[in-house]
Backbone bond lengths (Angstrom), bond angles and torsions (degrees), N, CA, C in turn:
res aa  C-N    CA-C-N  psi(-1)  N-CA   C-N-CA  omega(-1)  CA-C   N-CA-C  phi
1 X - - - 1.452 - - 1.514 108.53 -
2 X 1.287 123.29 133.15 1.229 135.89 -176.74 1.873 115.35 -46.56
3 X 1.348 129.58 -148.08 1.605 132.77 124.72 1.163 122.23 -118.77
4 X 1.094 100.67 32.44 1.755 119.07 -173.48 1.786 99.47 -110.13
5 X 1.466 100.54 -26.30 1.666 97.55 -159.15 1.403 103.99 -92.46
6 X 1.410 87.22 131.95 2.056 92.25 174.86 1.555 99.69 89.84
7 X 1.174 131.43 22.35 1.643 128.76 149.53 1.433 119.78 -47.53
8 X 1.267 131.69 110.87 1.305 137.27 157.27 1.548 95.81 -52.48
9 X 1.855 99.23 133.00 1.725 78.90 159.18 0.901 129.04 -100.67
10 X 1.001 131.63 -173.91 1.927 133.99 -164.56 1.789 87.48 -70.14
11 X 1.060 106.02 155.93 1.581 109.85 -151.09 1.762 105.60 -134.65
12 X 1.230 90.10 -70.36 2.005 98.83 -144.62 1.318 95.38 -112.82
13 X 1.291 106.81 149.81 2.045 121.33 -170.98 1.986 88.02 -101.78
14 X 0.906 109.45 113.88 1.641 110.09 167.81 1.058 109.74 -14.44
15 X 1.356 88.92 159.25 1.534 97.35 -163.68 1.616 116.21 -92.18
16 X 1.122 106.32 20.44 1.546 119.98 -145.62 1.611 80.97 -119.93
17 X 1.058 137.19 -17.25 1.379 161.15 -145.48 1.730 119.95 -122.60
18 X 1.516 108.00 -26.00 1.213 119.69 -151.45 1.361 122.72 -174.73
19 X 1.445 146.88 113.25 1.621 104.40 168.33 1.287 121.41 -77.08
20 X 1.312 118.53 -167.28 1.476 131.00 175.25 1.377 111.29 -95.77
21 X 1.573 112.33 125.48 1.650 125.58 149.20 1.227 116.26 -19.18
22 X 0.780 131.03 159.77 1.888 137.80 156.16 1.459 110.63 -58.32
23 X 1.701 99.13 -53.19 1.722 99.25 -165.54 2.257 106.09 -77.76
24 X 1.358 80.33 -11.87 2.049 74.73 -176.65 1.550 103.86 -81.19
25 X 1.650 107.67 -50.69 1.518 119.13 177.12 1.846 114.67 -45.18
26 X 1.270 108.53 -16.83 1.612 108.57 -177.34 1.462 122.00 -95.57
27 X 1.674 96.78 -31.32 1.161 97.86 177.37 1.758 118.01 -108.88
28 X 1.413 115.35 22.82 1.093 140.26 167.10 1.425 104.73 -102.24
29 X 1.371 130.82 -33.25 1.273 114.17 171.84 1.448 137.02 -98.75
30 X 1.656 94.08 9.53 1.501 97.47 158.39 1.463 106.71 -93.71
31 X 1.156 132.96 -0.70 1.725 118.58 177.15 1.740 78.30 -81.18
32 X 1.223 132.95 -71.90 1.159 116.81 -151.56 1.263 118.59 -49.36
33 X 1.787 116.09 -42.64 1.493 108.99 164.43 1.298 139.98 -53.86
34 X 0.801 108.48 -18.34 1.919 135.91 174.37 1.783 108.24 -73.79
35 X 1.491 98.97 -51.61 1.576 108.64 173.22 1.793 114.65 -70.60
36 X 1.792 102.37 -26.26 1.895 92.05 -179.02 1.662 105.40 -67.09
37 X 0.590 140.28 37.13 2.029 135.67 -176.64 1.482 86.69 -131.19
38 X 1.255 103.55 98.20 1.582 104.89 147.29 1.556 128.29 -38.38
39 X 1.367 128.34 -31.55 1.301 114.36 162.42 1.625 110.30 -86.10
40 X 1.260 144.13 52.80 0.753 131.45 -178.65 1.395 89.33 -163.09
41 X 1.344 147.54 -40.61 1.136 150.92 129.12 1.718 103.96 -9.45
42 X 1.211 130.38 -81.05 1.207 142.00 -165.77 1.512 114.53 -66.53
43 X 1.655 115.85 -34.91 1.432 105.26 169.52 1.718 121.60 -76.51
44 X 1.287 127.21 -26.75 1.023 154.06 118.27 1.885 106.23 -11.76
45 X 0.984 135.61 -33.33 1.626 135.39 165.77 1.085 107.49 -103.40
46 X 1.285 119.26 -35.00 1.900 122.93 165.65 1.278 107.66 -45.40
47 X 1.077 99.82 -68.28 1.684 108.70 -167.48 2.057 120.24 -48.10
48 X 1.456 90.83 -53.57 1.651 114.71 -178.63 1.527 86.35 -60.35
49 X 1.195 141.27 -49.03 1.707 133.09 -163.45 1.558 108.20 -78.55
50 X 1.436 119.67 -1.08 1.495 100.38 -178.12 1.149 104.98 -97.73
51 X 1.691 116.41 148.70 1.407 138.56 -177.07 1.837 96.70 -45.71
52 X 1.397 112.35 140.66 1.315 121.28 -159.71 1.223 147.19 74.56
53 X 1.226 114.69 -23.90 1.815 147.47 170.36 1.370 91.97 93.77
54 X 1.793 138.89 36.71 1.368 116.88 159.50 1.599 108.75 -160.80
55 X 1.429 108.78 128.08 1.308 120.70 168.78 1.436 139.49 -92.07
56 X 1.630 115.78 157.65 1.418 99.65 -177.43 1.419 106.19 -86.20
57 X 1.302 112.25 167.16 1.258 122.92 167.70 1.918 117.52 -59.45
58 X 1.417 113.87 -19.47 1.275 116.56 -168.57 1.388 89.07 -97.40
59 X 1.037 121.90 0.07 1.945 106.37 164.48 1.347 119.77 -111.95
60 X 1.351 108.52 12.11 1.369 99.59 -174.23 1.505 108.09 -94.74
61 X 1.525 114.80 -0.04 1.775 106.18 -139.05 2.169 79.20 -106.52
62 X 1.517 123.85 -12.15 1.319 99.79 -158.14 1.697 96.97 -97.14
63 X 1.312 137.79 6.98 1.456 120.60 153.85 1.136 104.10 -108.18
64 X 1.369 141.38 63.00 1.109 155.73 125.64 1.864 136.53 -82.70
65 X 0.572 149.97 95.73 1.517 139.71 -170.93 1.717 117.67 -90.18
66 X 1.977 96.56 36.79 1.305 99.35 164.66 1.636 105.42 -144.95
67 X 1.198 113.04 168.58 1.761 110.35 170.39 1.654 123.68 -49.12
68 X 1.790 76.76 161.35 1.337 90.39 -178.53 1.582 113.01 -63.80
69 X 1.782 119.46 -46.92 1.590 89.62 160.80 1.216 132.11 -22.43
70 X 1.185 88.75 -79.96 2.164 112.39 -163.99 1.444 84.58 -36.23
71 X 1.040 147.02 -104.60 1.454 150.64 173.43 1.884 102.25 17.05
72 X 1.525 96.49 -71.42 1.548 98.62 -172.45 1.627 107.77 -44.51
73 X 1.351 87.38 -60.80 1.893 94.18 -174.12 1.252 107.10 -55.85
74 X 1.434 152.75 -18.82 1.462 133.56 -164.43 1.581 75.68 -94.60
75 X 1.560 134.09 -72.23 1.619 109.36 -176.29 1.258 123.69 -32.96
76 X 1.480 130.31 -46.32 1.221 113.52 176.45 1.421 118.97 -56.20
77 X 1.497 126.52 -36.67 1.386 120.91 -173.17 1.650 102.50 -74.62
78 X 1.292 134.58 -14.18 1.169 129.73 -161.40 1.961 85.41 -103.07
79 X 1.434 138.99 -66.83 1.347 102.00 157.65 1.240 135.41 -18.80
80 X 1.432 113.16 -70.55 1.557 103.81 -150.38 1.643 117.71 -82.43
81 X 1.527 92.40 17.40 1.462 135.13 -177.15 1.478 109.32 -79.43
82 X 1.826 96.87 -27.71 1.571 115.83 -160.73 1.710 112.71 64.60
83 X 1.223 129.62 14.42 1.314 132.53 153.19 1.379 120.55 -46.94
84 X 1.170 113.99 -75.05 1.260 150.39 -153.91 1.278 114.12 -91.10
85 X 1.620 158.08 128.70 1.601 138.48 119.20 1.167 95.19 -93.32
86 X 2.010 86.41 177.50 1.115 115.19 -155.33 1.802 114.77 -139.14
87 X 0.980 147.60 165.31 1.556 126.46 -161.04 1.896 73.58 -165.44
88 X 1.549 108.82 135.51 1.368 113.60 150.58 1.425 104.00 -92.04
89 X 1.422 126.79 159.85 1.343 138.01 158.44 1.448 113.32 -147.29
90 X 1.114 135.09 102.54 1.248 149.80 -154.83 1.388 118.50 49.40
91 X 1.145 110.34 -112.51 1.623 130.19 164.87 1.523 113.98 -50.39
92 X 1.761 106.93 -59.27 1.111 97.15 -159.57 1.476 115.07 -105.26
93 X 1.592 122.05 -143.81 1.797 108.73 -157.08 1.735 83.13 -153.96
94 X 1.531 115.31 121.32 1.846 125.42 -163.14 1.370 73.61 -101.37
95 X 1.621 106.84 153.57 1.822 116.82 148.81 1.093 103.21 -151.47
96 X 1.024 120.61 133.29 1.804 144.34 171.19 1.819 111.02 -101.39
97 X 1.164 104.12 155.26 1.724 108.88 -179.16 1.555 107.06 -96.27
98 X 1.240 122.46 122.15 1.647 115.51 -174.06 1.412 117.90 -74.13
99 X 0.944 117.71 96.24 1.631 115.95 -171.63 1.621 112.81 -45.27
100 X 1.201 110.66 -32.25 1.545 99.05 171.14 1.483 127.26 -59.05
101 X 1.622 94.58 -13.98 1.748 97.78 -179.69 1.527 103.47 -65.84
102 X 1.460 101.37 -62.52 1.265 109.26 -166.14 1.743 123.05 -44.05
103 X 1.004 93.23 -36.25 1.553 123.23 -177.40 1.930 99.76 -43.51
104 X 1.517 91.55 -75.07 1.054 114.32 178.44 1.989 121.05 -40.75
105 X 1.212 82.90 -28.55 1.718 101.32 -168.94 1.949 100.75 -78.14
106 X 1.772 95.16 -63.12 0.983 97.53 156.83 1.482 147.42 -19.19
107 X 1.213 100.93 -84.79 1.706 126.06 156.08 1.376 94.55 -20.11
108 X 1.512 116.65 -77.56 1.392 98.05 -163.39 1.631 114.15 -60.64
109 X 1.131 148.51 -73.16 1.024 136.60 -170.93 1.791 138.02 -71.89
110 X 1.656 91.42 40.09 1.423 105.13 -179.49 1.277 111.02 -92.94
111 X 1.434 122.13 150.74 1.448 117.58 -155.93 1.778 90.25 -110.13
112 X 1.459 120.90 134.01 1.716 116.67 -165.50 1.991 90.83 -56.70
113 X 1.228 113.08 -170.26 1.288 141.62 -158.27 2.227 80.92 -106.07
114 X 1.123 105.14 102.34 1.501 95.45 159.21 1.343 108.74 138.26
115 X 1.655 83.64 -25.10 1.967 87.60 -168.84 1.675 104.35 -98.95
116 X 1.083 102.37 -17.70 1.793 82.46 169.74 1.054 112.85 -44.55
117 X 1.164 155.09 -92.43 1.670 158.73 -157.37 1.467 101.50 -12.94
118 X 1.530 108.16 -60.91 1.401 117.03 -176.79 1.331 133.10 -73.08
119 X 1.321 97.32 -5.89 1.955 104.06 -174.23 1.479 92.16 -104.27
120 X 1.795 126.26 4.21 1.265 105.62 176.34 1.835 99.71 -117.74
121 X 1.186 110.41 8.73 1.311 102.73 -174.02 2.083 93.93 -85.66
């Protein structure tokens, strides 16, 4: 599979802008639930920081101070999260962060061009 494949597309006008659908609000709040776990939060910054935009699975597990499961399973929740793919190549298991997620995440909580001034008064 490419890192092209399985892009959410850029989606939702802030929310400050609009509310949310039923069907965007659901599947926007499992990326966020996926993102509240600090270890899953952090592999998720692991990953986005390695040279190329993708890491192996055998580097993700040594700044961790839990197993190599637990490891597997927080990637899986951060895939099926749509965060995350994943590519086997021999032995081991690549994952890159889909920028369209982020995008999407983004998007929603961007504040329009004007209203800062006022959201700090």
């Amino acid at each position: 599979m490419s890192k092209q494949a399985g892009l959410p597309s850029a989606c939702c006008a802030p929310m400050v802008r609009e509310p949310l659908g039923e069907d965007a609000a659901a599947e926007l709040s499992r990326m966020f639930k996926a993102l509240s776990d600090p270890i899953r939060l952090r592999l998720l910054s692991l990953i986005a920081s390695f040279a190329g935009g993708e890491a192996c699975v055998c580097d993700l597990t040594g700044p961790f101070d839990v197993s190599q499961p637990t490891i597997s399973h927080h990637l899986k929740v951060l895939r099926e999260a749509g965060l995350v793919d994943s590519e086997r190549r021999g032995t081991w298991v690549y994952y890159w962060v889909l920028p369209g997620a982020l995008a999407r995440l983004s998007a929603l909580l961007e504040i329009p061009a004007g209203t800062e001034a006022a959201a700090g008064s």
